[in-house]
Structure formats: structure tokens, C-alpha cells
VODO-902088 format. One record per atom (N, C-alpha, C): x, y, z; residue number from 1; atom name; residue in three letters. Coordinates in steps of 0.1 Angstrom, whole numbers, always signed. Atoms other than C-alpha are relative to their C-alpha. Layout:
+-------+-------+-------+-----+------+-----+
!  east ! north !    up !   n ! atom ! res !
+-------+-------+-------+-----+------+-----+
!     X !     Y !     Z ! NUM !   CA ! ALA !
...
+-------+-------+-------+-----+------+-----+
//
This chain:
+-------+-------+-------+-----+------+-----+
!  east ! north !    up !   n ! atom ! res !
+-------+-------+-------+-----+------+-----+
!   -10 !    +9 !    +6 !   1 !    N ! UNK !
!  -163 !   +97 !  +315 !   1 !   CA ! UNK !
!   +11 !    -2 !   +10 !   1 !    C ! UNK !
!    -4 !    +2 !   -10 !   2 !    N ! UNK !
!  -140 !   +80 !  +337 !   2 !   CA ! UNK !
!   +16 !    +5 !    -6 !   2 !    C ! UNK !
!   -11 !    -6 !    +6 !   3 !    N ! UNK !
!  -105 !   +93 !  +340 !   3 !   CA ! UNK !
!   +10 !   -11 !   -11 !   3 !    C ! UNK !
!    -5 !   +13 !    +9 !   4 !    N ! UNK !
!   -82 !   +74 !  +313 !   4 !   CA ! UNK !
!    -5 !    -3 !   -10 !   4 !    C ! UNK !
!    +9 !    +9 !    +7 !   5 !    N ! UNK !
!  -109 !   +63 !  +293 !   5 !   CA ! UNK !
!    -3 !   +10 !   -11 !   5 !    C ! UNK !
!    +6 !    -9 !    +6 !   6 !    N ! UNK !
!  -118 !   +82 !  +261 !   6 !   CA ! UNK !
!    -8 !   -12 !   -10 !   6 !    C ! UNK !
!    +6 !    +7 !    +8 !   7 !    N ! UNK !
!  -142 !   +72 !  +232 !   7 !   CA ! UNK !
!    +7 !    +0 !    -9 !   7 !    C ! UNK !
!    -7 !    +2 !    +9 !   8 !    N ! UNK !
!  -130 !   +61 !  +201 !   8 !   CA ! UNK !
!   -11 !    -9 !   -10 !   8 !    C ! UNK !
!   +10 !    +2 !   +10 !   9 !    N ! UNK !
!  -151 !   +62 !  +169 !   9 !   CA ! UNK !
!    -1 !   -14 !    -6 !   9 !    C ! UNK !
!    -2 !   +15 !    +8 !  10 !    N ! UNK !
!  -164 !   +28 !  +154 !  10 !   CA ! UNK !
!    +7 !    -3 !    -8 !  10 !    C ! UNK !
!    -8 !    +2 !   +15 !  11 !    N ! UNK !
!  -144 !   +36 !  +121 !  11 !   CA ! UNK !
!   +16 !    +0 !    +9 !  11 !    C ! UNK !
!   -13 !    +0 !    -8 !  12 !    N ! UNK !
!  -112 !   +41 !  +146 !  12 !   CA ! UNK !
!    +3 !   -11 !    +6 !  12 !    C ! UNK !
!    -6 !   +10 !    -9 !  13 !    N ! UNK !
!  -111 !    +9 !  +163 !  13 !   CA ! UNK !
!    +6 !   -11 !    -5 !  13 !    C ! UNK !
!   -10 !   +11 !    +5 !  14 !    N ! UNK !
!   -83 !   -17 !  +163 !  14 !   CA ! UNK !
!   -12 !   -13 !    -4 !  14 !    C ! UNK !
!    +1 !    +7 !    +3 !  15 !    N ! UNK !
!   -88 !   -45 !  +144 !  15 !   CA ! UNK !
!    -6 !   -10 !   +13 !  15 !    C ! UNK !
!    +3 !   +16 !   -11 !  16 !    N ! UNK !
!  -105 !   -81 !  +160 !  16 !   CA ! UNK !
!   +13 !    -5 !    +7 !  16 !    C ! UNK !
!   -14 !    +5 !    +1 !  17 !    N ! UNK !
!   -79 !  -100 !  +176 !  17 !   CA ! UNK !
!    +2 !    -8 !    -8 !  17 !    C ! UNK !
!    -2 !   +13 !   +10 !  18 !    N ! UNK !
!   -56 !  -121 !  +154 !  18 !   CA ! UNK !
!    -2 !    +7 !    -9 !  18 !    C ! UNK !
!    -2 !    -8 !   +16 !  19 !    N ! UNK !
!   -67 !   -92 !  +125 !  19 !   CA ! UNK !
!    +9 !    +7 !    -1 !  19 !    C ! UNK !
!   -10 !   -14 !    -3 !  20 !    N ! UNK !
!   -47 !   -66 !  +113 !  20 !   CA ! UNK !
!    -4 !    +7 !   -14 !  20 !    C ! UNK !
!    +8 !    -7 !    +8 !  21 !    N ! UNK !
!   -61 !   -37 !  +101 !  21 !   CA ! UNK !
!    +3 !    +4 !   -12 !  21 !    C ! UNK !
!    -7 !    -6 !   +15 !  22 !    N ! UNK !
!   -35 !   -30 !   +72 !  22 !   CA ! UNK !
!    -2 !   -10 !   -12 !  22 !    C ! UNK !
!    +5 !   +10 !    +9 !  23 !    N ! UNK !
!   -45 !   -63 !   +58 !  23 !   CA ! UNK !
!   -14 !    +6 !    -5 !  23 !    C ! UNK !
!   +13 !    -1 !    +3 !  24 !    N ! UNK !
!   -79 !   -47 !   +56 !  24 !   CA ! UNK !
!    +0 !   +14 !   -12 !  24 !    C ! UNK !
!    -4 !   -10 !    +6 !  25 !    N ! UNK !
!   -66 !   -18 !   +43 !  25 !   CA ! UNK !
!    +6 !    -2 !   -19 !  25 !    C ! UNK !
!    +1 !    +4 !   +13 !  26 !    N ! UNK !
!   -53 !   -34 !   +13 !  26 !   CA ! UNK !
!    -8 !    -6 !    -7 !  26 !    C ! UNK !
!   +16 !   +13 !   +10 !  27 !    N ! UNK !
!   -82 !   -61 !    +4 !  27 !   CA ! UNK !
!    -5 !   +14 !    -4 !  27 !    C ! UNK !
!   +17 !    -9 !    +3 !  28 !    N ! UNK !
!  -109 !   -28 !    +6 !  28 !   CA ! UNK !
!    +4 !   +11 !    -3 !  28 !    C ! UNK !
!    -2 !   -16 !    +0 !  29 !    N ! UNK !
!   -89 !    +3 !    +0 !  29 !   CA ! UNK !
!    -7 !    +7 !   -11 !  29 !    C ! UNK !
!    +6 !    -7 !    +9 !  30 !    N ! UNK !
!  -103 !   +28 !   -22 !  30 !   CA ! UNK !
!   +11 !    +7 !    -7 !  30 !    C ! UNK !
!   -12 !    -2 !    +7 !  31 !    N ! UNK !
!   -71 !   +36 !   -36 !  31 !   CA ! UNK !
!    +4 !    -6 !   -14 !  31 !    C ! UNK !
!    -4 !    +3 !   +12 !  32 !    N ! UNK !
!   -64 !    +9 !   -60 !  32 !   CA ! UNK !
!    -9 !   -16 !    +2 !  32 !    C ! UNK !
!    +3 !   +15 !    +0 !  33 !    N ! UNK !
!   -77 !   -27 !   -70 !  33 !   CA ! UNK !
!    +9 !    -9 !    -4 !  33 !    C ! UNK !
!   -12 !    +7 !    +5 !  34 !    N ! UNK !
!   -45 !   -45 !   -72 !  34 !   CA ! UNK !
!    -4 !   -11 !    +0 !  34 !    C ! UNK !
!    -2 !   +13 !   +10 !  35 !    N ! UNK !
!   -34 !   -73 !   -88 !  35 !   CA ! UNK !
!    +1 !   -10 !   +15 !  35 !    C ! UNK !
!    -4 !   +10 !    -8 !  36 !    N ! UNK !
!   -30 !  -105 !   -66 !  36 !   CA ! UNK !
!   +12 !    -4 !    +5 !  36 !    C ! UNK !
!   -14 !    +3 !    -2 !  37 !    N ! UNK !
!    +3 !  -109 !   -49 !  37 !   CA ! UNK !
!   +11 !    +8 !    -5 !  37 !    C ! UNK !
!   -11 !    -8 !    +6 !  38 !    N ! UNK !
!   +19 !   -79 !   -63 !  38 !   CA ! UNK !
!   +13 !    +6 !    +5 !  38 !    C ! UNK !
!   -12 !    -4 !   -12 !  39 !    N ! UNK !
!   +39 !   -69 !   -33 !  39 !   CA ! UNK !
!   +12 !   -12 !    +0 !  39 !    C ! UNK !
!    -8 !   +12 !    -1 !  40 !    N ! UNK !
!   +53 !  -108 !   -35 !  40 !   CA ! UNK !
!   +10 !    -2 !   -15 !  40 !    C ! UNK !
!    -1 !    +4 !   +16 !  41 !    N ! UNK !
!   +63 !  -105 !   -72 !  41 !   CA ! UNK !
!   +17 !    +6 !    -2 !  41 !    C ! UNK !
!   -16 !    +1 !    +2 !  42 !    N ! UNK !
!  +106 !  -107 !   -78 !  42 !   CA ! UNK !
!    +9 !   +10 !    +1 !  42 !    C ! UNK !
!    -7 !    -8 !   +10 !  43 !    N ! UNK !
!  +115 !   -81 !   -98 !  43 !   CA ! UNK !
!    -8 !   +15 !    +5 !  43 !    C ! UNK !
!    +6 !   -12 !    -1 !  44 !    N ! UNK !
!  +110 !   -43 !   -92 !  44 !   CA ! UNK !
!   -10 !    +3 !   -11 !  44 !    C ! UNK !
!    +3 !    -5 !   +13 !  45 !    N ! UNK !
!  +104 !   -34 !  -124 !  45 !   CA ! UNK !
!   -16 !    -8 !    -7 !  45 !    C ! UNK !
!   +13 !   +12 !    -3 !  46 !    N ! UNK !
!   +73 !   -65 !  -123 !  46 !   CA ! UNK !
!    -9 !   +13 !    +9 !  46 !    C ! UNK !
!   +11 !    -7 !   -11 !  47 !    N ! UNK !
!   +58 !   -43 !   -88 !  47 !   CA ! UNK !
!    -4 !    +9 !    -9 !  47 !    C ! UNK !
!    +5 !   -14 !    +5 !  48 !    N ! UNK !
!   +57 !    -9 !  -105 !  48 !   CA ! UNK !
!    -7 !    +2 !   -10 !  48 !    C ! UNK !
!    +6 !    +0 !    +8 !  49 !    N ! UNK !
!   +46 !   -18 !  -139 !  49 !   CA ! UNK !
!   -13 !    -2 !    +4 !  49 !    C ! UNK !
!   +15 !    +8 !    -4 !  50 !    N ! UNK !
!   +14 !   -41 !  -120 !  50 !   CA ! UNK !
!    -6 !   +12 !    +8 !  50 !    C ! UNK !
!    +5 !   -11 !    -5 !  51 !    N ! UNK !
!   +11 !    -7 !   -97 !  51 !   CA ! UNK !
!    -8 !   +12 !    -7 !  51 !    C ! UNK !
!    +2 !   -10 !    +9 !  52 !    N ! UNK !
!    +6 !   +15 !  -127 !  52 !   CA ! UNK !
!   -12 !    -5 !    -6 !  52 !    C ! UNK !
!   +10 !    +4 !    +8 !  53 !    N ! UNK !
!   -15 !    -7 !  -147 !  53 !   CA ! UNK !
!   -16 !    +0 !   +12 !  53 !    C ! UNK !
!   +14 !    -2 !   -10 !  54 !    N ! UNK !
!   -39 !    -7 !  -112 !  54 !   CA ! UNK !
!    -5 !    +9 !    +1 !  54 !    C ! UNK !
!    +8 !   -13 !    -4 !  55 !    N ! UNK !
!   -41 !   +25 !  -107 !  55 !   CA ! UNK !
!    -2 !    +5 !   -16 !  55 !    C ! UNK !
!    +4 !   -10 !   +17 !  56 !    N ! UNK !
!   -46 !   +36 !  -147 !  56 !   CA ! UNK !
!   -13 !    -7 !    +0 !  56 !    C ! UNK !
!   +16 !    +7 !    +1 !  57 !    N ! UNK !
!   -76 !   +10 !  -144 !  57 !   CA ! UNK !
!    -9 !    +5 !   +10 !  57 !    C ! UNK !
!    +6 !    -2 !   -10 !  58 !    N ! UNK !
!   -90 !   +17 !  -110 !  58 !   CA ! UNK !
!   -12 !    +7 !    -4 !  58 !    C ! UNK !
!    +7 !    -4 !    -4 !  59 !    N ! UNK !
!  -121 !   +30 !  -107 !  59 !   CA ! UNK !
!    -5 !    +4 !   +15 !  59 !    C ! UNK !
!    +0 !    -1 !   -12 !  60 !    N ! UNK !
!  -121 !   +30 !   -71 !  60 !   CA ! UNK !
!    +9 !   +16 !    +6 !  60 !    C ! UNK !
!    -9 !    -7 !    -5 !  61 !    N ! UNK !
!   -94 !   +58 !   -66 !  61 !   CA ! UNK !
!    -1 !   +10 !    +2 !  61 !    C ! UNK !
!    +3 !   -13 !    -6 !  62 !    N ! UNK !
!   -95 !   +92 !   -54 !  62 !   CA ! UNK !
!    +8 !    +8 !    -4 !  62 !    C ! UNK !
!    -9 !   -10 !   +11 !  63 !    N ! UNK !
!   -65 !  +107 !   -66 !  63 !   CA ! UNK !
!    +2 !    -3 !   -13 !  63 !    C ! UNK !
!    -1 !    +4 !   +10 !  64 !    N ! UNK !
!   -44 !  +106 !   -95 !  64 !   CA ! UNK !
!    +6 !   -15 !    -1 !  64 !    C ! UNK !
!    -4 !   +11 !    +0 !  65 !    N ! UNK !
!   -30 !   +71 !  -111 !  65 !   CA ! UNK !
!   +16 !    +3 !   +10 !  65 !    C ! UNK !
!   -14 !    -3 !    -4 !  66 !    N ! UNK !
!    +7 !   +86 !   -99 !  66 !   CA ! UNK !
!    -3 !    -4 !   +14 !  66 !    C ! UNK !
!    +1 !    +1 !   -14 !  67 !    N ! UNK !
!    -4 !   +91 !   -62 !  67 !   CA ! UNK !
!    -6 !   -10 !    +7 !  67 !    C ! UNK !
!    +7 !   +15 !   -10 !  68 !    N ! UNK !
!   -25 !   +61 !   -56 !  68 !   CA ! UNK !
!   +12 !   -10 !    -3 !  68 !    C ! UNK !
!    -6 !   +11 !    +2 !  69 !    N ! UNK !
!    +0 !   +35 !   -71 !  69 !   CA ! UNK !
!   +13 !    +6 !   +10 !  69 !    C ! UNK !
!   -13 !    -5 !   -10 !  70 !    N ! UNK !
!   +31 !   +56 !   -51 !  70 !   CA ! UNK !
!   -10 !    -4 !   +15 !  70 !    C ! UNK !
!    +7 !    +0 !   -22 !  71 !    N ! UNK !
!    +8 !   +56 !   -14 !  71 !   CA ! UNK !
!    +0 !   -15 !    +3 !  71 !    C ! UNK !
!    +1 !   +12 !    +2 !  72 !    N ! UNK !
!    -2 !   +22 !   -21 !  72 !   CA ! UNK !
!   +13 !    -6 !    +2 !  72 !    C ! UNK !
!   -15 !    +4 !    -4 !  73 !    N ! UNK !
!   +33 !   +13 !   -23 !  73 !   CA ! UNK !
!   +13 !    +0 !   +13 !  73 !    C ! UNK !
!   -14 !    -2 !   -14 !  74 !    N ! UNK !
!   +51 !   +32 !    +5 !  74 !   CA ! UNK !
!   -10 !    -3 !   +12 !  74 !    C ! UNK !
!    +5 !    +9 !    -9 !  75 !    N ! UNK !
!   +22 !   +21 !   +28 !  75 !   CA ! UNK !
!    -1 !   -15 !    +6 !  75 !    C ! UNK !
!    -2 !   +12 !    -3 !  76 !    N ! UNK !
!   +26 !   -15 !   +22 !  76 !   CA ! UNK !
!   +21 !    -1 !    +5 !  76 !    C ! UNK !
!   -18 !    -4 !    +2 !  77 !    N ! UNK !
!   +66 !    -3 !   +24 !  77 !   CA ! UNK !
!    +6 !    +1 !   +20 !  77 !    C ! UNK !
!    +2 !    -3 !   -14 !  78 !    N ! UNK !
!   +59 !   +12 !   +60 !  78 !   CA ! UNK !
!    -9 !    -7 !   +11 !  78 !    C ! UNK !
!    +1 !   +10 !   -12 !  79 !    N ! UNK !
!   +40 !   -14 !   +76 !  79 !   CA ! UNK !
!    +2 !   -11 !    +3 !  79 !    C ! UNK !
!    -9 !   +14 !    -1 !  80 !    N ! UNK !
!   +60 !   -42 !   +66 !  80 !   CA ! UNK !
!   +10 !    +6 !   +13 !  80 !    C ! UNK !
!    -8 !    -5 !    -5 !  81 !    N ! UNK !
!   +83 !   -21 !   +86 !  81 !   CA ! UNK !
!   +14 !   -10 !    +4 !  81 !    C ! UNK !
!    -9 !    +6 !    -6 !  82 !    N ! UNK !
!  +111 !   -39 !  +105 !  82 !   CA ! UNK !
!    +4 !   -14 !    -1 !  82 !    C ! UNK !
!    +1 !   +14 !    +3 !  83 !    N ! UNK !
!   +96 !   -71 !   +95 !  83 !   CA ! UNK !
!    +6 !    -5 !   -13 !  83 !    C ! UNK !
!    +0 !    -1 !   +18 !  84 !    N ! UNK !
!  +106 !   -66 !   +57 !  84 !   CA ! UNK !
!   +15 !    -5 !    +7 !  84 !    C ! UNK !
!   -16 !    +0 !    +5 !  85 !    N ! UNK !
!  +139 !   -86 !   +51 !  85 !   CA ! UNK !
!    +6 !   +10 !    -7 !  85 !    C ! UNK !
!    -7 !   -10 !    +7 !  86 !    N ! UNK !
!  +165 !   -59 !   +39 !  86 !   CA ! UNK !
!    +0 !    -3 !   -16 !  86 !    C ! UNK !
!    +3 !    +0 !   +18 !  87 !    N ! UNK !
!  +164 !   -71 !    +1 !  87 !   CA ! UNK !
!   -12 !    -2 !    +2 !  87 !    C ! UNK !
!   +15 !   -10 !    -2 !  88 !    N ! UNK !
!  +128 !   -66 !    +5 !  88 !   CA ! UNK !
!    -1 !    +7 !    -2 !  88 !    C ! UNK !
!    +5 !   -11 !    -9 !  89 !    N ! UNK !
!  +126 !   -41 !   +17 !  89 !   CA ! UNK !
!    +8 !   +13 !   -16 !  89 !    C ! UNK !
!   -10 !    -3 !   +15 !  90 !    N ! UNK !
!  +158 !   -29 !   -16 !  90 !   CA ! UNK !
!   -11 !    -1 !    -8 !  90 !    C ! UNK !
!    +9 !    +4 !   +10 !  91 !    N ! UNK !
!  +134 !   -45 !   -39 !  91 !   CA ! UNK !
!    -8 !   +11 !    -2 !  91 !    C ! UNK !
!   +13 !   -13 !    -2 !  92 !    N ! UNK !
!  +102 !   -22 !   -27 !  92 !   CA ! UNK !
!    +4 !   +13 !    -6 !  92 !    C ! UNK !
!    -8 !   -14 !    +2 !  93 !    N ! UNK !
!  +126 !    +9 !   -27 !  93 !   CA ! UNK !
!    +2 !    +4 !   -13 !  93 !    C ! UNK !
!    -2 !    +3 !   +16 !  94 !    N ! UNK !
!  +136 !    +0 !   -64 !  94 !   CA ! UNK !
!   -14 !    +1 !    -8 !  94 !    C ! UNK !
!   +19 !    -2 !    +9 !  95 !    N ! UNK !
!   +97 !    -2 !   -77 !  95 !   CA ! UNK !
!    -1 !   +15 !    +4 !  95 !    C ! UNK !
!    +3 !   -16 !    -2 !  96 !    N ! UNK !
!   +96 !   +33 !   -61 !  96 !   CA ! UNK !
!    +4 !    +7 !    -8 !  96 !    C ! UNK !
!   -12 !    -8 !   +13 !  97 !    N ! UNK !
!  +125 !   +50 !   -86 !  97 !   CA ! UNK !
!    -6 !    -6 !   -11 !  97 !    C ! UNK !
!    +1 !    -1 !   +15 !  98 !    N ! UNK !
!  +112 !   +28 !  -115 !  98 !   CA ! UNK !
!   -16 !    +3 !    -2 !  98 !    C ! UNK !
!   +12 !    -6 !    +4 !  99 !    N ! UNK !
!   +75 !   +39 !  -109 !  99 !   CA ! UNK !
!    +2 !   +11 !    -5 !  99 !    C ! UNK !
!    -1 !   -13 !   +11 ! 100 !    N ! UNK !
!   +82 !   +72 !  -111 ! 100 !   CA ! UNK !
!    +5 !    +5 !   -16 ! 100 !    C ! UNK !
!    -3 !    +0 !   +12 ! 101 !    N ! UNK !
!  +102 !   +67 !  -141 ! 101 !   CA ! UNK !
!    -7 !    -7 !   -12 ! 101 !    C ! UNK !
!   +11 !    +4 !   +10 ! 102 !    N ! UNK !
!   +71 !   +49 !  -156 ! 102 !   CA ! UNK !
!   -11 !   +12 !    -2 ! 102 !    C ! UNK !
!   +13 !   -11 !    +3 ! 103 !    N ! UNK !
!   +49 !   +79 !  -149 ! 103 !   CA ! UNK !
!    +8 !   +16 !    -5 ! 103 !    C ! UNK !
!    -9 !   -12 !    +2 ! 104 !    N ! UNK !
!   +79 !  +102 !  -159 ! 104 !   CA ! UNK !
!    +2 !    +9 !    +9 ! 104 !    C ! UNK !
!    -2 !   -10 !   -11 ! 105 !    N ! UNK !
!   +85 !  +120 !  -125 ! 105 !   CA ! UNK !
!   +11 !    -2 !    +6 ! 105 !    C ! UNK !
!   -16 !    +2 !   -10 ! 106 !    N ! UNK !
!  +124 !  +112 !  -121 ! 106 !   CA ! UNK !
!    +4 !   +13 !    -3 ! 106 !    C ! UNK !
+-------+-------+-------+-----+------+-----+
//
């Protein structure tokens, strides 16, 4: 192997160009089957409820409804990253406090 150069598993490699792999990450996750535009949607109290109700339906998910609808959330939270307008970004933060207090964990 040449110096510099390592391998890097099929399932490890960046996206096409022009893709991005967190986009892939939400369409296919195995986490949750969210609603359409839920991240876009006004109101906190809108995200968390539509989070809850995906992960109490899911069939796809691996953990519990609590931890897939929270991952799901601070994932799309952390790779908006820098890009997220600050009330965005507020908004997001706010679905976090009233999820929990939808699944009783304040």
C-alpha cells in the first residue's frame, strides 16, 4: 500500500459528488420513517409531537421510540451545523425540551 493511502470500506465512502451523505441518512435511516418536512415545520411543539408519533409507529427502529425520535433530532440539529439560522437552530433546541416532556423525561 502506498504511503498515504489507506482503504476505506464501500459502506465508509463519501458520498457522489454534489451528494451529501446526511441527506441519505435521513431518506434511509433505520431509525425512524419521518413525516415529510418535519425539520421545516414552525412551531417546536409541531417537530416533537411529528418525532414522537414516528418513532411510536416505526417499524424500522432499533432502539426505543425516546432515543430514535431524540438522535434523529440532534443529528439533523448537528449537521445543519453553522448553516442553521440562529432561530433555527432556537426552534430545534425547543423540540428537544418539549420531546422530552412528551415522553416524560424532563
Amino acid at each position: 500500500m502506498a504511503t498515504g493511502s489507506r482503504h476505506v470500506p464501500a459502506k465508509h465512502k463519501r458520498a457522489a459528488p454534489g451528494g451529501k451523505w446526511s441527506a441519505a441518512v435521513m431518506q434511509r435511516s433505520d431509525a425512524l420513517d419521518l413525516e415529510q418536512g418535519v425539520f421545516a415545520k414552525p412551531d417546536a411543539a409541531a417537530i416533537a409531537r411529528s418525532l414522537k408519533r414516528s418513532a411510536e409507529r416505526s417499524r424500522r427502529r432499533k432502539a426505543g421510540p425516546y432515543q430514535s425520535a431524540m438522535s434523529m433530532l440532534t443529528f439533523y440539529i448537528n449537521r445543519g451545523g453553522r448553516n442553521l439560522p440562529a432561530r433555527r437552530k432556537q426552534v430545534l433546541q425547543q423540540a428537544k425540551a418539549e420531546l422530552r416532556r412528551l415522553f416524560g423525561r424532563d
